[in-house]
ROSE-4610 file (N, C-alpha, C; in Angstrom, 1 decimal, always signed):
// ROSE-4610
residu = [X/X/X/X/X/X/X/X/X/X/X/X/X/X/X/X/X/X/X/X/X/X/X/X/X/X/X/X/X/X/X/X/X/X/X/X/X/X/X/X/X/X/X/X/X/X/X/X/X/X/X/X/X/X/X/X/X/X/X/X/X/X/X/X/X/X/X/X/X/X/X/X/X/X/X/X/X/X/X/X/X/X/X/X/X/X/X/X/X/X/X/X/X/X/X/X/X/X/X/X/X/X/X/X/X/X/X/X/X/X/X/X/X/X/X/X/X/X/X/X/X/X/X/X/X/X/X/X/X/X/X/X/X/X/X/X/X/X/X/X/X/X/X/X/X/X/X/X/X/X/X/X/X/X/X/X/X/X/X/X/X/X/X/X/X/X/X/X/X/X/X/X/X/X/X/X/X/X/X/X/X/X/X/X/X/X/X/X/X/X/X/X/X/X/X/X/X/X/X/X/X/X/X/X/X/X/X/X/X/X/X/X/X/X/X/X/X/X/X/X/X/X/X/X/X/X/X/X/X/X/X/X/X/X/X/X/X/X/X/X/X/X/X/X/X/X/X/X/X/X/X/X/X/X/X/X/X/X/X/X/X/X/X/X/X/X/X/X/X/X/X/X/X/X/X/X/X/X/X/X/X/X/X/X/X/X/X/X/X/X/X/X/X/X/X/X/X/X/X/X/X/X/X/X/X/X/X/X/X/X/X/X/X/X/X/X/X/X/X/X/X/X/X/X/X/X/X/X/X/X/X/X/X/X/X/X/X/X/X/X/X/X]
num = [1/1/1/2/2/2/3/3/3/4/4/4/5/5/5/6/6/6/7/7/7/8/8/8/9/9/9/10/10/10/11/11/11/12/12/12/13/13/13/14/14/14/15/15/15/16/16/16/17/17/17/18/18/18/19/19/19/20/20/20/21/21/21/22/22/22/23/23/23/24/24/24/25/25/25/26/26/26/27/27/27/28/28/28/29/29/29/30/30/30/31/31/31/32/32/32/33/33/33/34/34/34/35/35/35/36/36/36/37/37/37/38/38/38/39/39/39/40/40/40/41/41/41/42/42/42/43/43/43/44/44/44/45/45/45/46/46/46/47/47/47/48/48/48/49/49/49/50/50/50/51/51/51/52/52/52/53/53/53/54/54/54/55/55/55/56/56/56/57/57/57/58/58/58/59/59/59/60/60/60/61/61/61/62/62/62/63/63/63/64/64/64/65/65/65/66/66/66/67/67/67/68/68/68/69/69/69/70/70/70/71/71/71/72/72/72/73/73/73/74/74/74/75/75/75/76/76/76/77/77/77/78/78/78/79/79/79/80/80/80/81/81/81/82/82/82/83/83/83/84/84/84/85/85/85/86/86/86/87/87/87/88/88/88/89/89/89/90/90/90/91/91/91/92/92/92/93/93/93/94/94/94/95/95/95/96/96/96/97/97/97/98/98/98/99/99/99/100/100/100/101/101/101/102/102/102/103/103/103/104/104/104/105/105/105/106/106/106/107/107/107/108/108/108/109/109/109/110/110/110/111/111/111/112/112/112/113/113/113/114/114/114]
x = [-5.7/-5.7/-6.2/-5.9/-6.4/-8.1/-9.1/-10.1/-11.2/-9.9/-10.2/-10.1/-9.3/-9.5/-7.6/-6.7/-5.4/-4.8/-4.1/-3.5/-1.4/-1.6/-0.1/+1.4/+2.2/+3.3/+4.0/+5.0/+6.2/+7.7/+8.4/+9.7/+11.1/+11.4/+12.4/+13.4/+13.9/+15.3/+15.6/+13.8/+13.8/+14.7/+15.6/+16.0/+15.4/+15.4/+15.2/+16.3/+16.2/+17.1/+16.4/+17.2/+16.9/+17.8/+17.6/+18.6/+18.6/+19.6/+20.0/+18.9/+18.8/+18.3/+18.9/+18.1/+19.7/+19.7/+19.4/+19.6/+19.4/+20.1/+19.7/+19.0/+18.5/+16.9/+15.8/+16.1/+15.2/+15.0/+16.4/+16.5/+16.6/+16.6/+16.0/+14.4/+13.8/+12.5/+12.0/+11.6/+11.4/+10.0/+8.9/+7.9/+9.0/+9.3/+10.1/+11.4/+12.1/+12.5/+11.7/+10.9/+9.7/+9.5/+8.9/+8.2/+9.9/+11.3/+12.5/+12.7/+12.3/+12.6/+12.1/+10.7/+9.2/+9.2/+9.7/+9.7/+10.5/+12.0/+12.5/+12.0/+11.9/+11.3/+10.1/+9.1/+7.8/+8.4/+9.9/+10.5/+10.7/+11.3/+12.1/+10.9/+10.0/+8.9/+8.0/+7.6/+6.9/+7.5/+9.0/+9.4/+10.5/+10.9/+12.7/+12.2/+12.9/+12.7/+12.8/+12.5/+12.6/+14.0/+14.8/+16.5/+17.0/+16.7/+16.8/+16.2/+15.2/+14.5/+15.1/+15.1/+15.8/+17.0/+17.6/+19.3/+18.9/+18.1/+18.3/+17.8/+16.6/+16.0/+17.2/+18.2/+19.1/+20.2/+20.1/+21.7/+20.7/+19.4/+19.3/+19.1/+18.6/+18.5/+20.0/+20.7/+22.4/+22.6/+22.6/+22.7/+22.3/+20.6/+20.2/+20.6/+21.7/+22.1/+23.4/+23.9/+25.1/+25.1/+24.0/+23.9/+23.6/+22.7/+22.3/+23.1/+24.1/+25.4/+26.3/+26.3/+27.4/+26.7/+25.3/+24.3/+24.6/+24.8/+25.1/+26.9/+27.5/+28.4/+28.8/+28.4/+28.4/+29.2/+29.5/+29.9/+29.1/+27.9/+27.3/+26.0/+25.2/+24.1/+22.9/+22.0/+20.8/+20.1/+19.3/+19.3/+17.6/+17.1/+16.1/+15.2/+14.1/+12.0/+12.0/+12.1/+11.7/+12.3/+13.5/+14.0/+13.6/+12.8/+12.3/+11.0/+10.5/+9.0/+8.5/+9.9/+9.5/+10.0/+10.7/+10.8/+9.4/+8.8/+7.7/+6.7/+6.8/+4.9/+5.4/+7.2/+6.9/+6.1/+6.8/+6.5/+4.9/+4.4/+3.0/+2.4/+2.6/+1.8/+1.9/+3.1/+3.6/+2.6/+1.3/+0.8/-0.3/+0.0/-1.3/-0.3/+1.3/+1.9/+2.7/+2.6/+2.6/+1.5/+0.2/-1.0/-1.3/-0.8/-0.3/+0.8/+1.8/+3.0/+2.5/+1.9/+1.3/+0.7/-0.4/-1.1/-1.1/+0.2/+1.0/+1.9/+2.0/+2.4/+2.0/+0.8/-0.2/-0.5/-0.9/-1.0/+0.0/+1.1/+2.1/+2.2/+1.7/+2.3/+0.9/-0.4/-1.4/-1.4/-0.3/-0.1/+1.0/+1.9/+2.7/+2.2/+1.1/+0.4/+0.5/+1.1/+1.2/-0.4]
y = [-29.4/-30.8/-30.8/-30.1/-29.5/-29.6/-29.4/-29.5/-30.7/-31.3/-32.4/-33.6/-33.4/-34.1/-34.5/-34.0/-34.8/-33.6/-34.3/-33.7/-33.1/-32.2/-32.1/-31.6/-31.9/-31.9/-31.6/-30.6/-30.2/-30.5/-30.8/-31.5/-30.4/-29.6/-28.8/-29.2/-30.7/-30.6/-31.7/-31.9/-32.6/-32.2/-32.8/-32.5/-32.9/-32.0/-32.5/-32.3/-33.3/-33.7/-33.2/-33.0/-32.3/-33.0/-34.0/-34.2/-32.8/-32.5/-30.9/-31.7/-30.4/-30.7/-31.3/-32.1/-33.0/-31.6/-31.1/-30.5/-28.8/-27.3/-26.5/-25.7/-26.2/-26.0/-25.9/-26.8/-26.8/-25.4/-25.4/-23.9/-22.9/-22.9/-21.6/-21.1/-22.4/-22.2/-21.6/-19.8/-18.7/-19.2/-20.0/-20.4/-21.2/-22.0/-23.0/-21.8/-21.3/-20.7/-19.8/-19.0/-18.0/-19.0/-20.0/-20.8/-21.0/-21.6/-21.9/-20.5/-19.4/-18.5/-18.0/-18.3/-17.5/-18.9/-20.3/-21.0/-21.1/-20.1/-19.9/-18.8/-17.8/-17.0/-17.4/-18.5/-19.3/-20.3/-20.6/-21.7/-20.6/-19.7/-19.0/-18.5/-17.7/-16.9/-17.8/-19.1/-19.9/-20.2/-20.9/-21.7/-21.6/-20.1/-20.0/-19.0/-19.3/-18.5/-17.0/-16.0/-14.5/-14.4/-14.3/-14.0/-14.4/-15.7/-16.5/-15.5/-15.5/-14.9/-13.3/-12.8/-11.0/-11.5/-12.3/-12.3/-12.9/-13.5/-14.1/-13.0/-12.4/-10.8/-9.8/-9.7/-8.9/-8.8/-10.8/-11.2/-10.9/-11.6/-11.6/-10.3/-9.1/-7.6/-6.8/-7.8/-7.3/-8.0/-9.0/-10.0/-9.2/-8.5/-7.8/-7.1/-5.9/-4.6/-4.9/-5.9/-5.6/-6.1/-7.3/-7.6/-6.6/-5.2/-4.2/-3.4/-3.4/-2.3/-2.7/-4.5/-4.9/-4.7/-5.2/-4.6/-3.1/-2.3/-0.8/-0.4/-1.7/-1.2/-2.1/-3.0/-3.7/-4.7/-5.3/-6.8/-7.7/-7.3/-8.4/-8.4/-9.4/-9.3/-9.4/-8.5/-8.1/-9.5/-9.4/-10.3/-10.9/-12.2/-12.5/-12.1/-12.7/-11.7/-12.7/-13.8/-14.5/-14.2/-14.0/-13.0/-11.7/-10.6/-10.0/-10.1/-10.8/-11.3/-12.2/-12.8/-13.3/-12.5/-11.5/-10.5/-9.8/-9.2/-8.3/-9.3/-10.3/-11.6/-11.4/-11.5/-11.8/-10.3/-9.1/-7.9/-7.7/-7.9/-8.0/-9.0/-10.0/-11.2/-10.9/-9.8/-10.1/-9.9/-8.8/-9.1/-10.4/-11.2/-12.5/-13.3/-13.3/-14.1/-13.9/-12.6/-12.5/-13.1/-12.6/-12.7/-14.7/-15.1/-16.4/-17.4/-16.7/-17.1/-16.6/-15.4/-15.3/-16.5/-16.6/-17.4/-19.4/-19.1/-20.8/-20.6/-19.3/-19.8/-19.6/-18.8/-19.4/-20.7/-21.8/-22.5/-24.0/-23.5/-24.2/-24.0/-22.8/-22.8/-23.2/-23.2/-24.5/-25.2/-26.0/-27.5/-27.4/-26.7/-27.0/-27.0/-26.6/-26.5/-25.2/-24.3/-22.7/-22.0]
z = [+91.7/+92.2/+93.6/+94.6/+95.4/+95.5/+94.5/+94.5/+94.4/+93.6/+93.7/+94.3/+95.4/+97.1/+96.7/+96.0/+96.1/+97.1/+98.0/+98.5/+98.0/+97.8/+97.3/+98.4/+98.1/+98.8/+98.3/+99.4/+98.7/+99.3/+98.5/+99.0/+98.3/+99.1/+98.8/+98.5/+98.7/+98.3/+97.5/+96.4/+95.4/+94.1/+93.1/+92.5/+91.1/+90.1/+88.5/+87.4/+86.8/+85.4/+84.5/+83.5/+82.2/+80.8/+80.4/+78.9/+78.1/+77.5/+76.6/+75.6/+74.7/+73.7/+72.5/+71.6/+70.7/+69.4/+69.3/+68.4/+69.1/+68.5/+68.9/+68.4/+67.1/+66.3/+67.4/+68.5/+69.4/+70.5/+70.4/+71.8/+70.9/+69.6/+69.2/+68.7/+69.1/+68.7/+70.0/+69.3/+70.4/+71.3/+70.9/+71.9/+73.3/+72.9/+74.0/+74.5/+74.4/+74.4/+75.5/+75.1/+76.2/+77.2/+77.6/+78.4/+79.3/+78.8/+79.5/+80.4/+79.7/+80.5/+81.6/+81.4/+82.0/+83.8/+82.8/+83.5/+85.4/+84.7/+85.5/+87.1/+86.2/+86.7/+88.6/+87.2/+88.0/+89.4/+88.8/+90.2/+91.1/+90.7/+92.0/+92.6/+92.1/+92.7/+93.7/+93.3/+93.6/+95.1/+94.6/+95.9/+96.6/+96.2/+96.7/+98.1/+99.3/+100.2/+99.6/+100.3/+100.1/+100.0/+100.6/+100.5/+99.0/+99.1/+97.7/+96.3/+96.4/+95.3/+95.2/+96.1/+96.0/+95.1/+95.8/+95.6/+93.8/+93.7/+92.0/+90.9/+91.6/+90.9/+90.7/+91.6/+91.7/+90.5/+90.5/+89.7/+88.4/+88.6/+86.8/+86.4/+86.8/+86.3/+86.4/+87.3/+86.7/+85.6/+85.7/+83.4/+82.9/+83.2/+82.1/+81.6/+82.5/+82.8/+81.6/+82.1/+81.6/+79.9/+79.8/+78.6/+77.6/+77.8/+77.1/+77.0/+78.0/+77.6/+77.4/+76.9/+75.9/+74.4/+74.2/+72.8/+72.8/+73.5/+73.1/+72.5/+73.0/+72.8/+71.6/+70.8/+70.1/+70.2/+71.2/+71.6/+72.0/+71.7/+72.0/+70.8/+70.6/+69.2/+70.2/+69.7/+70.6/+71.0/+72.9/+73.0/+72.4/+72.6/+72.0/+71.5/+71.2/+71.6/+72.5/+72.8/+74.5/+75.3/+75.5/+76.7/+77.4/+76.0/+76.8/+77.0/+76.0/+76.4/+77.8/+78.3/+79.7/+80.6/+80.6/+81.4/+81.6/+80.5/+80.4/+80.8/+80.8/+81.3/+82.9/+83.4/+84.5/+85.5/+84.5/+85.5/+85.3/+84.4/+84.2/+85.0/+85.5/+86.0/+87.6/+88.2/+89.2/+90.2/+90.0/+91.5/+91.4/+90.4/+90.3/+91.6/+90.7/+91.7/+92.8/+92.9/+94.7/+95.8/+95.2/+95.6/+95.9/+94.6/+94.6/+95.8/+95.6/+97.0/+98.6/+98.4/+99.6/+100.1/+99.2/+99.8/+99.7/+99.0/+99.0/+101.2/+101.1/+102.4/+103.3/+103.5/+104.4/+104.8/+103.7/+103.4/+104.0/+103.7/+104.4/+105.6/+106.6/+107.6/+108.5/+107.9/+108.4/+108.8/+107.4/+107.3/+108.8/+108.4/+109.4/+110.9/+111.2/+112.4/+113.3/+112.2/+112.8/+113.3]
């Protein structure tokens, strides 16, 4: 967009709604499903300060931790193919989107007149 002469803006303490889905035929459909997860991933990395983002990398590879050693122990039913499929896109994508955040904050700190 950017290229195109729009200039974009970012508003940190914009909030979004989400209606559930009416049915959960919907949240099991594994494409949508991949994309909800991969999605999250994309917010934090993109726009969560560093503190932020460690601390969410931390909690969600503790979920992961603990979820696989409830599946080992059989309390729990193994978890998705999107779950680990957006794990595996995000470790694979990760130096596009470092490379990417880097240089979103360059960027901001231009604007900001740094």
């Amino acid at each position: 967009l950017q290229r195109r002469g729009y200039r974009i803006a970012l508003y940190p303490a914009a909030a979004a709604y989400h209606l559930p889905p009416v049915t959960m035929q919907y949240r099991e459909n594994e494409t949508i499903d991949f994309h909800m997860e991969k999605n999250v991933f994309l917010l934090y990395f993109k726009f969560a300060p560093l503190a932020t983002l460690l601390g969410f990398l931390g909690y969600r590879y503790a979920w992961l931790a603990k979820q696989l050693g409830l599946m080992l122990l059989g309390r729990r039913r193994p978890l998705g193919r999107a779950t680990w499929r957006a794990h595996i896109w995000w470790i694979g994508h990760l130096p596009r989107l470092a490379a990417k955040r880097w240089q979103m904050q360059r960027w901001q700190y231009r604007v900001a007149g740094g």
